[in-house]
DONU-898840 format. One record per residue (C-alpha): residue in three letters; x, y, z; residue number from 1. Coordinates in steps of 0.02 Angstrom, whole numbers. Layout:
NODE, ALA, X, Y, Z, NUM
...
END
This chain:
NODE, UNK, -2905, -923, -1603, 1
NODE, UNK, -2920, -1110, -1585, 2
NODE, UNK, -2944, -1185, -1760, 3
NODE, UNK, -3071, -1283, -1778, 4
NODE, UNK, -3075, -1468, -1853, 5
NODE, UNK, -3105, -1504, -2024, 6
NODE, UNK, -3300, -1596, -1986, 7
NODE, UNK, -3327, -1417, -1889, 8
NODE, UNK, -3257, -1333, -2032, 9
NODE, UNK, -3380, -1425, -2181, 10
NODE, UNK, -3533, -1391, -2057, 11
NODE, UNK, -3478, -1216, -2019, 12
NODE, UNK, -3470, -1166, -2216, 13
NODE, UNK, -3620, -1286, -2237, 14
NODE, UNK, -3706, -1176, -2128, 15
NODE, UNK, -3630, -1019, -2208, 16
NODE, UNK, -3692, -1051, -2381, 17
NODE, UNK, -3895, -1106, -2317, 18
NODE, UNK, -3880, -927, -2249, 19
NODE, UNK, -3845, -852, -2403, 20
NODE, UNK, -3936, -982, -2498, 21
NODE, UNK, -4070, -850, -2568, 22
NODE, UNK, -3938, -732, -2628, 23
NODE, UNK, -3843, -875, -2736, 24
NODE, UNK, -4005, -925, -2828, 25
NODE, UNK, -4066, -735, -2849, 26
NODE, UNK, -3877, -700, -2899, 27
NODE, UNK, -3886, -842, -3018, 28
NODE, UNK, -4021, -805, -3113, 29
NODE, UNK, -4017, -639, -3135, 30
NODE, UNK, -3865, -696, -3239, 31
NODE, UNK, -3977, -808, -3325, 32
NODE, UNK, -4085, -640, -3373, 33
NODE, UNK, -3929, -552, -3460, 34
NODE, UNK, -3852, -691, -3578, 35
NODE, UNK, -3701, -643, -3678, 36
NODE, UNK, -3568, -715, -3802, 37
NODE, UNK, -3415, -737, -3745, 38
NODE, UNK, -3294, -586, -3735, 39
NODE, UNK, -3434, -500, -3719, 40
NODE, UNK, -3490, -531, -3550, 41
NODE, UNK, -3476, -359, -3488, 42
NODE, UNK, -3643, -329, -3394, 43
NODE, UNK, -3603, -510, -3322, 44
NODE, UNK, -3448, -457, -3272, 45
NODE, UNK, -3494, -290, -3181, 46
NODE, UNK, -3635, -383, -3081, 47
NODE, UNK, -3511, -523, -3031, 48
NODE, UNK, -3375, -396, -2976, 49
NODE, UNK, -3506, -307, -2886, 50
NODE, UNK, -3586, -457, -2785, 51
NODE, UNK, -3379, -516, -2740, 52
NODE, UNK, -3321, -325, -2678, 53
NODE, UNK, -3483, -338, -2572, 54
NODE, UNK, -3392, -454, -2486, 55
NODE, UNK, -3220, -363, -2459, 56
NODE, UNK, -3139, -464, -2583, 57
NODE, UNK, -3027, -335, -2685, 58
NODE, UNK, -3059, -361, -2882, 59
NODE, UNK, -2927, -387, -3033, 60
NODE, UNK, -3037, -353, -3204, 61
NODE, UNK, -3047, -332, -3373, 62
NODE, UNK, -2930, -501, -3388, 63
NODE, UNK, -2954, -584, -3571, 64
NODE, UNK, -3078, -424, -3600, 65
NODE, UNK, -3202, -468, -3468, 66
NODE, UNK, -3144, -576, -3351, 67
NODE, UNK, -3107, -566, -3155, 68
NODE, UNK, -3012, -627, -3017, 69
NODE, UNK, -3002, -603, -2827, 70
NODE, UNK, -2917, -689, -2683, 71
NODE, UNK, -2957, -760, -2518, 72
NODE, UNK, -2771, -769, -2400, 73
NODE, UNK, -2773, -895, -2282, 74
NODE, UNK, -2683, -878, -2114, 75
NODE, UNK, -2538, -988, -2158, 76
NODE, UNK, -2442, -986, -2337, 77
NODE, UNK, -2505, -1158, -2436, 78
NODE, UNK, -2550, -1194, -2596, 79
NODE, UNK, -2664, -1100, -2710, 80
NODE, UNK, -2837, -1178, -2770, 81
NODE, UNK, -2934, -1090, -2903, 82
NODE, UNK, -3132, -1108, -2901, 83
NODE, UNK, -3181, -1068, -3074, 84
NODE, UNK, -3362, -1018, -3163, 85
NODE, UNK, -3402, -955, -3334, 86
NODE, UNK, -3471, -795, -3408, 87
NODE, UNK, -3518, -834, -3555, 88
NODE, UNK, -3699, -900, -3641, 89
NODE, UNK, -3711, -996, -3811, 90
NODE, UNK, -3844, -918, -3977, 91
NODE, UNK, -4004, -1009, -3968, 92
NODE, UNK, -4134, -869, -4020, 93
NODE, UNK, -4244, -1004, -3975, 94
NODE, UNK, -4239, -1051, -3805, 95
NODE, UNK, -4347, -956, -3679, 96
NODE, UNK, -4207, -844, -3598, 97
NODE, UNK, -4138, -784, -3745, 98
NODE, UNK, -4092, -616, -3801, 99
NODE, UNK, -4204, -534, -3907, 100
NODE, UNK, -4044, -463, -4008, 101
NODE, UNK, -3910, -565, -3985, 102
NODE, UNK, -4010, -720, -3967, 103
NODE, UNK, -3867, -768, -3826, 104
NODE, UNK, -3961, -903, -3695, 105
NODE, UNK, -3897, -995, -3547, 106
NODE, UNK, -3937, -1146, -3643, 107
NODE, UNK, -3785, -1218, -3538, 108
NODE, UNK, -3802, -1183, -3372, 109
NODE, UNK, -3653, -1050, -3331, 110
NODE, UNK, -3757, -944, -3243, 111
NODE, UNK, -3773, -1070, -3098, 112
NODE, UNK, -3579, -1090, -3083, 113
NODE, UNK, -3581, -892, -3049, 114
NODE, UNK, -3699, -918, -2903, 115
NODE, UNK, -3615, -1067, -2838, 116
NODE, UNK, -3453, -972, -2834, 117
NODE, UNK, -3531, -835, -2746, 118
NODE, UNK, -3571, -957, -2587, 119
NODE, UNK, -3405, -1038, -2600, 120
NODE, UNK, -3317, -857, -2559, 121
NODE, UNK, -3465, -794, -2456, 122
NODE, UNK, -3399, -946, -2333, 123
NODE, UNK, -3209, -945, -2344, 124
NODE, UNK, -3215, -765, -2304, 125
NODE, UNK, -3283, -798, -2131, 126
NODE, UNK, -3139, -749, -2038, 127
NODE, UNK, -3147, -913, -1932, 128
NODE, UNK, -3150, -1012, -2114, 129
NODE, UNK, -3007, -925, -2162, 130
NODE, UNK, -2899, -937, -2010, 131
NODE, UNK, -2911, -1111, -2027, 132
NODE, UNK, -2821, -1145, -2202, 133
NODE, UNK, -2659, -1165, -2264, 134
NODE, UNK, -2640, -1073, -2433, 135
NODE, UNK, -2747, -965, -2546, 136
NODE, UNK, -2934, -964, -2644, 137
NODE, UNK, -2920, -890, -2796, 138
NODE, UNK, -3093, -860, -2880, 139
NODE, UNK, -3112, -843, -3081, 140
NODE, UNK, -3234, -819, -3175, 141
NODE, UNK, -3185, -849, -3361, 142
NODE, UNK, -3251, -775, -3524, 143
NODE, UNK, -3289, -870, -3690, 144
NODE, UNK, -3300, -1048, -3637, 145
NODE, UNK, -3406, -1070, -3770, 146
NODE, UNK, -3327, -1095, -3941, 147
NODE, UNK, -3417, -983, -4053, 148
NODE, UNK, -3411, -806, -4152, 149
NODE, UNK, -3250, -885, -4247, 150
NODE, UNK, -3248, -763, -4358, 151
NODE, UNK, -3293, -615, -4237, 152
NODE, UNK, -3154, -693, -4120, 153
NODE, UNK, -3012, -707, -4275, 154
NODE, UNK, -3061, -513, -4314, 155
NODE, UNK, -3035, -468, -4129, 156
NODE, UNK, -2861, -571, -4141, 157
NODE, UNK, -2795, -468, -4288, 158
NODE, UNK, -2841, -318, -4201, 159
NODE, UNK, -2721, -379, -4070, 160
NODE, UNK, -2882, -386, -3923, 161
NODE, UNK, -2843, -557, -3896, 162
NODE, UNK, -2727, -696, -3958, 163
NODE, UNK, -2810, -869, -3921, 164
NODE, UNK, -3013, -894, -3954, 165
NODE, UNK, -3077, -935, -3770, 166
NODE, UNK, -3073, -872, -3603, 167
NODE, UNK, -2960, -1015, -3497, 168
NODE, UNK, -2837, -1006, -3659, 169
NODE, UNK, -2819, -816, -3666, 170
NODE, UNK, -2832, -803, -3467, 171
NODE, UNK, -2652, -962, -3459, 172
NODE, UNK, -2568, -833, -3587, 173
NODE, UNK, -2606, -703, -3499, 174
NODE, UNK, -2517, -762, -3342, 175
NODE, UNK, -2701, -758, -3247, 176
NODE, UNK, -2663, -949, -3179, 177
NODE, UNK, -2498, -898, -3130, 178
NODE, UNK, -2448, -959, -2949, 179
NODE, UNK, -2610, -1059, -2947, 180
NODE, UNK, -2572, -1232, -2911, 181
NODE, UNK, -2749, -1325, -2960, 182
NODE, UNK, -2920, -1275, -2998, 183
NODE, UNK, -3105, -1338, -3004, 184
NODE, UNK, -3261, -1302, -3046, 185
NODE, UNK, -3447, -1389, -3070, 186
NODE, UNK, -3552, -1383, -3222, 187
NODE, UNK, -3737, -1419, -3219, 188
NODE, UNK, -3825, -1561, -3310, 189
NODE, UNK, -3961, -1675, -3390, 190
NODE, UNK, -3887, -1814, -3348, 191
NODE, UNK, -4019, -1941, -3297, 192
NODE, UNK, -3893, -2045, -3177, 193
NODE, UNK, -3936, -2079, -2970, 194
NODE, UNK, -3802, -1971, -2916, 195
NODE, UNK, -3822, -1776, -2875, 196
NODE, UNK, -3652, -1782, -2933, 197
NODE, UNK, -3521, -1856, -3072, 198
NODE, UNK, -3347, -1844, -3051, 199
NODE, UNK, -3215, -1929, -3177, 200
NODE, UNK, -3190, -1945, -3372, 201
NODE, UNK, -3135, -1859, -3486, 202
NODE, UNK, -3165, -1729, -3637, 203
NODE, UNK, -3134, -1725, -3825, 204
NODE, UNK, -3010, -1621, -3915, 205
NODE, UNK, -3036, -1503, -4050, 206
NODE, UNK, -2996, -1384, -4196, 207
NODE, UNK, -3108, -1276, -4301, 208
NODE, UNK, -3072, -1214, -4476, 209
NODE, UNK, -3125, -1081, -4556, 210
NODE, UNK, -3149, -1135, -4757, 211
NODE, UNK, -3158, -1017, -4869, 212
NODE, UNK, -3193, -1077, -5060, 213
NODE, UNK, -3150, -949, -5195, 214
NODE, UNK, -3238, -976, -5358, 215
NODE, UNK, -3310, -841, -5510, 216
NODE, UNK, -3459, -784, -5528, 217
NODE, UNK, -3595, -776, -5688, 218
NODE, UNK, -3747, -774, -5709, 219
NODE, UNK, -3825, -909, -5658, 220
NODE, UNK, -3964, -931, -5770, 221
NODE, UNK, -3865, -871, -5921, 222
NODE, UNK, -3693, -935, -5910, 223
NODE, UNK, -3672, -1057, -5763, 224
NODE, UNK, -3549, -1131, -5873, 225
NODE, UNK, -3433, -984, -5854, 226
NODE, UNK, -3425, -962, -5686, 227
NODE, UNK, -3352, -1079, -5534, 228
NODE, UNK, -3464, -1115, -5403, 229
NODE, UNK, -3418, -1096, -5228, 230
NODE, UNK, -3547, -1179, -5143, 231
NODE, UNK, -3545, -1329, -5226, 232
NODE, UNK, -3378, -1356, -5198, 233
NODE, UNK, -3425, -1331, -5000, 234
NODE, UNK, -3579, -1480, -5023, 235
NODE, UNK, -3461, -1603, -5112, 236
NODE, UNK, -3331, -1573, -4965, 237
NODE, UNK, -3460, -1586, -4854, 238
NODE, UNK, -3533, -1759, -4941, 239
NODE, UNK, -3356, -1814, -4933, 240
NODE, UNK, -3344, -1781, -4752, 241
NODE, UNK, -3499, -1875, -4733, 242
NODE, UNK, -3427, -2032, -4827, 243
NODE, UNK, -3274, -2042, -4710, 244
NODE, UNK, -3384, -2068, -4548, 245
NODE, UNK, -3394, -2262, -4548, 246
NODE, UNK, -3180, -2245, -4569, 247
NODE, UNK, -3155, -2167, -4419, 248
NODE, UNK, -3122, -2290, -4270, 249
NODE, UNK, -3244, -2314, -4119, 250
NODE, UNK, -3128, -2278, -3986, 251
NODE, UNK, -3098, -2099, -4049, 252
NODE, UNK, -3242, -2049, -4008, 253
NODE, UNK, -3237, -1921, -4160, 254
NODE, UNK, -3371, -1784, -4208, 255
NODE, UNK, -3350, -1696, -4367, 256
NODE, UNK, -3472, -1540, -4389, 257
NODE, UNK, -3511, -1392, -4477, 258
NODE, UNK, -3607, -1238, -4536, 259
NODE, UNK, -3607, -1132, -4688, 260
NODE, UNK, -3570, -958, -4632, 261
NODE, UNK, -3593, -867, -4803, 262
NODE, UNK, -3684, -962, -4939, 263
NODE, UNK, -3668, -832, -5056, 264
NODE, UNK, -3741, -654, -5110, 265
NODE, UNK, -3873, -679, -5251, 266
NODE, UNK, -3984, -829, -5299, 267
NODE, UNK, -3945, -778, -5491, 268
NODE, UNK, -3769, -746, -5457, 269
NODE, UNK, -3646, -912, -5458, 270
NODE, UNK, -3579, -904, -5277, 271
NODE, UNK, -3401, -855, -5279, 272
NODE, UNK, -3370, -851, -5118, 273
NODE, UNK, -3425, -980, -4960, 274
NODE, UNK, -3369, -1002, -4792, 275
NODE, UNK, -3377, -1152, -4708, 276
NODE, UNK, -3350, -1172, -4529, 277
NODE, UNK, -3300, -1355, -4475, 278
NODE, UNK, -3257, -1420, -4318, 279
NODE, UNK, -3157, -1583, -4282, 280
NODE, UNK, -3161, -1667, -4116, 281
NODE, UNK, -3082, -1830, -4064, 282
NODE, UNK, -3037, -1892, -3873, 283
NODE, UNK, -2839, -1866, -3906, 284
NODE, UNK, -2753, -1769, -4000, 285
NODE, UNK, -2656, -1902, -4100, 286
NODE, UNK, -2840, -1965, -4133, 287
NODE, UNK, -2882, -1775, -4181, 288
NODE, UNK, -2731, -1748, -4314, 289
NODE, UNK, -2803, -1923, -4398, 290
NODE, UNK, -2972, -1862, -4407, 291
NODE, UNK, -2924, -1692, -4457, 292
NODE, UNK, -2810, -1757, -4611, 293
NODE, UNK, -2961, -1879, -4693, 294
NODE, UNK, -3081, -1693, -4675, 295
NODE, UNK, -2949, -1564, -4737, 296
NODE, UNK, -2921, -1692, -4913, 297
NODE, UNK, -3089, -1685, -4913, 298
NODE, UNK, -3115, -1492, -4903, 299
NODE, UNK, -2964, -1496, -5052, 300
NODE, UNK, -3076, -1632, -5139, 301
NODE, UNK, -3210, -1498, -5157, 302
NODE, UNK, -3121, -1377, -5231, 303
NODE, UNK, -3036, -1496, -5358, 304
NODE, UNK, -3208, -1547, -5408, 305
NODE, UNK, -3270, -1374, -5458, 306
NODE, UNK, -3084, -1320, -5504, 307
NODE, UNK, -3091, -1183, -5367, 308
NODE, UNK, -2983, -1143, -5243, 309
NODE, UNK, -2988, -1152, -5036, 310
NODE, UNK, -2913, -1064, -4906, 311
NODE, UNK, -2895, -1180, -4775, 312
NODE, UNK, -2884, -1067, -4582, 313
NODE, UNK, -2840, -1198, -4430, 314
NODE, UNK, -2904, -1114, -4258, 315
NODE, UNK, -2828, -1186, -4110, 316
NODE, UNK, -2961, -1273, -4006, 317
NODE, UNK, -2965, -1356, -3845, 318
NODE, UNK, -2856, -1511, -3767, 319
NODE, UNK, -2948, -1660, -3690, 320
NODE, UNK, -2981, -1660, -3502, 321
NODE, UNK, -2869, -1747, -3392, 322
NODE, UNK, -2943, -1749, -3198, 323
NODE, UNK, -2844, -1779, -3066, 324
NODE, UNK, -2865, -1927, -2983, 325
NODE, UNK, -2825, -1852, -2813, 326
NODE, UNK, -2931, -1724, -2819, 327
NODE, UNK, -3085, -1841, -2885, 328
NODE, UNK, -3047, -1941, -2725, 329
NODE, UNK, -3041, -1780, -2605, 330
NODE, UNK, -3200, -1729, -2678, 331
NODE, UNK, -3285, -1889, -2651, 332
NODE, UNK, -3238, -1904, -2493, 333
NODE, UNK, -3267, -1723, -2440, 334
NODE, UNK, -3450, -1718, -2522, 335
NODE, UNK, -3502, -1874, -2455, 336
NODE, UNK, -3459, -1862, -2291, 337
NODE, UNK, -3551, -1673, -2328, 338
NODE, UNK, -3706, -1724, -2351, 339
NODE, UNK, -3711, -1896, -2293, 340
NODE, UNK, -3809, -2003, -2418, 341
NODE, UNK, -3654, -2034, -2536, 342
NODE, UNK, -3715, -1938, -2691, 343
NODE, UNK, -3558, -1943, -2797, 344
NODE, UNK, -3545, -2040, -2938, 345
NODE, UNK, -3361, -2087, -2992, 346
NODE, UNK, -3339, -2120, -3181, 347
NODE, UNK, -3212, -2212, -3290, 348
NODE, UNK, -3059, -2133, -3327, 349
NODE, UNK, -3101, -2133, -3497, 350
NODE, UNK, -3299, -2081, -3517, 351
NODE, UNK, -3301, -1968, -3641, 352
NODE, UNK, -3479, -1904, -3691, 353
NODE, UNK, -3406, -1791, -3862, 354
NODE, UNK, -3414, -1634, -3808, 355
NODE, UNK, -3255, -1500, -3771, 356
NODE, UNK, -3175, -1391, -3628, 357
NODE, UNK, -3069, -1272, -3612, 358
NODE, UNK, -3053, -1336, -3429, 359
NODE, UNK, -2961, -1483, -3526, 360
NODE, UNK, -2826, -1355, -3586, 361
NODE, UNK, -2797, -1296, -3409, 362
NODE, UNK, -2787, -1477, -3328, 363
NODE, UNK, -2645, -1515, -3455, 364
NODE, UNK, -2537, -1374, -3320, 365
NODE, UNK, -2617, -1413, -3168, 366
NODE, UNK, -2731, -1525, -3072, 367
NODE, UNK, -2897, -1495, -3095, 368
NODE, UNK, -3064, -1571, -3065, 369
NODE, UNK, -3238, -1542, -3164, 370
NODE, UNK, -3388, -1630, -3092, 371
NODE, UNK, -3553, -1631, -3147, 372
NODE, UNK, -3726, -1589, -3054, 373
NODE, UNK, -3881, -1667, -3120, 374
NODE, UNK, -3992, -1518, -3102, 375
NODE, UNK, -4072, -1498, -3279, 376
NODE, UNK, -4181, -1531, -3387, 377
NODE, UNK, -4180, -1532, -3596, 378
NODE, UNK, -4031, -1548, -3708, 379
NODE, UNK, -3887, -1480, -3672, 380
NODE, UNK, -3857, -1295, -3788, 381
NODE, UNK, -4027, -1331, -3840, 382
NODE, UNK, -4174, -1229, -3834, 383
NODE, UNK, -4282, -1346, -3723, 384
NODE, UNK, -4122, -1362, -3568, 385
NODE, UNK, -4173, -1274, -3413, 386
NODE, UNK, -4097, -1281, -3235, 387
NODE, UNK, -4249, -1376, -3144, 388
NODE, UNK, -4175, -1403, -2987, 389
NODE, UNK, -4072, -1210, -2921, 390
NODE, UNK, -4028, -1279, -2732, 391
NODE, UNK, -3940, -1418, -2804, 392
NODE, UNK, -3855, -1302, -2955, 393
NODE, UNK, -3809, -1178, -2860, 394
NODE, UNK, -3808, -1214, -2644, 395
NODE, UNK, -3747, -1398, -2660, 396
NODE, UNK, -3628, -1359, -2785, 397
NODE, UNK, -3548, -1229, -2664, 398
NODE, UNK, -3540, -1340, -2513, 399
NODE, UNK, -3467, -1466, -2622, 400
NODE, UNK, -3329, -1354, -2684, 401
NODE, UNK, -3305, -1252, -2517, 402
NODE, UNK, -3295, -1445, -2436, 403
NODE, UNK, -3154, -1486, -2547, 404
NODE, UNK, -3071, -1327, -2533, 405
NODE, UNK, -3049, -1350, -2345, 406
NODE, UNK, -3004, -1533, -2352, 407
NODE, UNK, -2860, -1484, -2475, 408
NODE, UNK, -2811, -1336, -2375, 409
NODE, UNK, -2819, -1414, -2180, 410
NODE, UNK, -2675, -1487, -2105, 411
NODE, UNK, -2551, -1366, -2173, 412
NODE, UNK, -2631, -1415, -2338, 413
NODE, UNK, -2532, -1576, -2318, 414
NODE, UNK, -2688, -1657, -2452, 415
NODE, UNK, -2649, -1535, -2581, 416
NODE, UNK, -2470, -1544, -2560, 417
NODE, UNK, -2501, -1723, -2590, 418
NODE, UNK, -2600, -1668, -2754, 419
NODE, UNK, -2462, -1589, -2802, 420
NODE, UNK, -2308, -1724, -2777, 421
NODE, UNK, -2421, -1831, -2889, 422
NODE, UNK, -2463, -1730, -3032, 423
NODE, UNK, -2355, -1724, -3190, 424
NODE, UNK, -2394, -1573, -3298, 425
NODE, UNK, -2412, -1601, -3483, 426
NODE, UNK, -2363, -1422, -3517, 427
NODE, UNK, -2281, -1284, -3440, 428
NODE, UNK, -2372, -1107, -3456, 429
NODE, UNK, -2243, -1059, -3567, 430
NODE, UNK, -2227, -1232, -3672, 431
NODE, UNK, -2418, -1211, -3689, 432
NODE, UNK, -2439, -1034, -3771, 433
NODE, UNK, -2306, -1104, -3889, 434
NODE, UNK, -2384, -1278, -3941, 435
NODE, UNK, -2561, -1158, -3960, 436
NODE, UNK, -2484, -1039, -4072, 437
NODE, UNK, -2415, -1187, -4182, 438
NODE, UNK, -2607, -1234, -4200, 439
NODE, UNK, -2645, -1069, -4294, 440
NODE, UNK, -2606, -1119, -4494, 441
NODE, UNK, -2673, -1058, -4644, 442
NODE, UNK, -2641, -1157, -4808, 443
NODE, UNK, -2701, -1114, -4992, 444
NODE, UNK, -2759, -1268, -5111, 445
NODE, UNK, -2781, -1223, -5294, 446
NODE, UNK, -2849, -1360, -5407, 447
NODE, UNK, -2762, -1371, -5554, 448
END
């Protein structure tokens, strides 16, 4: 079999994924019609690993709970790329595709990355495609992206179903990236730029604590006086918090947020018991451990202030995202010359819009890249964001992807060998689980 050259290649899977263009979208969104929470993506799952074993690709599930895996060989050996989408959906009862029980919504846009993963393997597994690279396709598709359920997600980790609170961070522990030498995937969004796609920048860091105040209760009409009120020693912590904002330096691009969880049982009851959920984020993690010192003295500062006493739980969150600057230029190339009117955007090193990826956590092993396709409309997990725009979502985004795939993987995969010689890993798999398990501390202040 002659093997074709890469421009033959691109237009061949090109052609591929138009073909099966209809199939994406309707694959897509009936993942939009069945939102869940992460870890709990089973339906998800089972239509994903049905749509993949329709196309003779053998199946490895139940990784991380619901999470899957199959692989594409190529005819020679070569590195390993992993093309990566999310199960998971966020809770906004509001928005117009949510649940009616679980109030889960695709107020995110992971449904679309399911669909555009679809075309990506319905084209490499053309046996002329796959002849014609050097190395393997591994496709994921990753629970729990989505940061959420803490407390759901801490009872599931006592009872020993998982260890670490999302799906890439489970899925590196559980040896599901092992052998896989880089990864990408695209994420849908609002963004109002010129390009169909953003490549570049970064992510913030984060950590979530679960704050639990301990007070008395009394009657709260009768004798306030005797009793120690939980939830205001949650407000004054949270009033603190608020008071530290104009400390914390530009260039960390911190967010500081939270919600009350459990504001107590009765209105005529002192509360005795509150849990506040807070979440820290900051675009290092030197940046995060100074932000996250000024809000746990202020969670203690509560406490002393109502002379009650706070548990203090740290949850390991997510690393900032680090894209490979090799890859960024492979896919730029690859998607430009694709579809010929240069639509990639390239973006600063360090733009960093606040929000937090577990992708971040995975690029801190391996090269990875996470563009962005401007497909939507609304705010991002809120009720009023929508995918507008599906062919651009979900068919462009798999050309894109399947482009760089082959670009990477032609030529003996000489570009992705080059990838390779120039990354320098942060972590190793192992030295990873280890510095996430240091994250998990729980500390006791009792105001004296």
């Amino acid at each position: 079999m002659n093997v074709p050259n890469l421009d033959e290649l691109r237009s061949t899977v090109s052609r591929l994924i138009d073909e099966s263009s209809e199939d994406m979208i309707a694959a897509a969104k009936s993942v939009y019609a069945m939102p869940e929470t992460g870890f709990n993506e089973h339906k998800t799952s089972r239509f994903a690993q049905k749509k993949l074993q329709q196309l003779n690709l053998t199946v490895e599930t139940g990784i991380a709970i619901t999470g899957l895996k199959a692989v594409i060989e190529g005819n020679k050996p070569g590195p390993t790329i992993a093309v990566i989408a999310e199960l998971d959906a966020l809770r906004v009862p509001s928005h117009p595709g949510a649940d009616s029980n679980s109030g889960a919504a695709h107020a995110c846009g992971h449904h679309v990355q399911i669909g555009a993963l679809l075309g990506v393997a319905t084209a490499l597994v053309n046996p002329e495609v796959k002849h014609s690279i050097s190395g393997n396709v591994v496709f994921i598709l990753t629970p729990a992206e989505e940061f959420i359920d803490i407390e759901e997600r801490l009872v599931r980790r006592k009872n020993g179903e998982i260890e670490f609170l999302s799906g890439k961070q489970e899925m590196i522990r559980l040896g599901a990236f092992d052998g896989i030498d880089m990864a990408m995937m695209i994420h849908a969004s609002n963004d109002d730029g010129k390009g169909t796609f953003t490549v570049g920048g970064t992510t913030n860091a984060h950590v979530t604590h679960q704050v639990r105040y301990m007070g008395k209760s009394a009657h709260a009409g009768g004798a306030p006086h005797k009793g120690i009120n939980a939830l205001q020693a949650a407000m004054i912590a949270n009033a603190a918090i608020n008071t530290q904002r104009e400390t914390l330096p530009e260039d960390y691009v911190a967010r500081v947020h939270g919600i009350i969880s459990s504001g107590g049982t009765s209105v005529n009851a002192v509360p005795d018991e509150v849990l506040y959920e807070g979440r820290v984020r900051a675009g290092s993690i030197d940046a995060l451990r100074l932000v996250e010192e000024k809000v746990i003295n202020c969670y203690k500062a509560g406490a002393l202030a109502m002379g009650a006493t706070v548990e203090i739980q740290r949850v390991a969150g997510y690393h900032p995202l680090t894209q490979s600057d090799t890859m960024e230029k492979i896919f730029i190339e690859s998607t430009n010359q694709l579809f010929k009117q240069h639509p990639v955007i390239s973006e600063p090193r360090d733009r960093n819009y606040g929000g937090s990826t577990d992708m971040g956590d995975l690029s801190k092993i391996m090269p990875v890249i996470h563009p962005y396709t401007k497909s939507a409309s609304g705010i991002g997990h809120g009720e009023d964001y929508i995918i507008e725009d599906y062919n651009t979502a979900v068919v462009s985004s798999a050309k894109a992807m399947a482009a760089t795939v082959l670009t990477l993987l032609h030529d003996d995969g000489l570009k992705a060998k080059e990838t390779l010689n120039k990354f320098q890993p942060y972590f190793s798999p192992s030295q990873y689980v280890k510095y996430q398990r240091e994250r998990f501390t729980t500390t006791i202040y009792r105001s004296e």
